[in-house]
C-alpha positions, 0 to 999 in steps of 0.5 A: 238717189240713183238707180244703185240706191247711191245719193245723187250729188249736184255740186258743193254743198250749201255754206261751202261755196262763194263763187261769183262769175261775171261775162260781159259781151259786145258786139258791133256791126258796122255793115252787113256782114261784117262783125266784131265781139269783144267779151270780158270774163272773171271769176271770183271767190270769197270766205264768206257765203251769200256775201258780195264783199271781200271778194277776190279776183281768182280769174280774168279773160279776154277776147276778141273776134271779127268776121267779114264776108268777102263780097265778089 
């Protein structure tokens, strides 16, 4: 409870979520300085709790960042 005497909430309740996230991230460093990620993200959903089958895709996404230090 907080200070009002109110019960805190944290989220669903138990039985009526089946969220599932997955973030996959890679990187390579071909010399110092220079820099590439690539980052794969998504989000599923599905009827039943506590289950990993009939899941369903409800998010993708992608990206990509290179960074490079100019050098003098």
């Amino acid at each position: 409870e907080d200070d009002a005497g109110n019960p805190i909430s944290g989220g669903p309740a138990a039985g009526e979520s089946n969220d599932l996230r997955v973030d996959l991230l890679a990187s390579y460093e071909p010399s110092p300085g220079t820099v590439m990620f690539l980052g794969y993200g998504t989000g599923m959903s599905g009827a039943r709790t506590l289950t990993l089958d009939r899941l369903t895709r409800e998010e993708d996404g992608v990206f990509m960042k290179v960074a490079y230090l100019f050098r003098r």
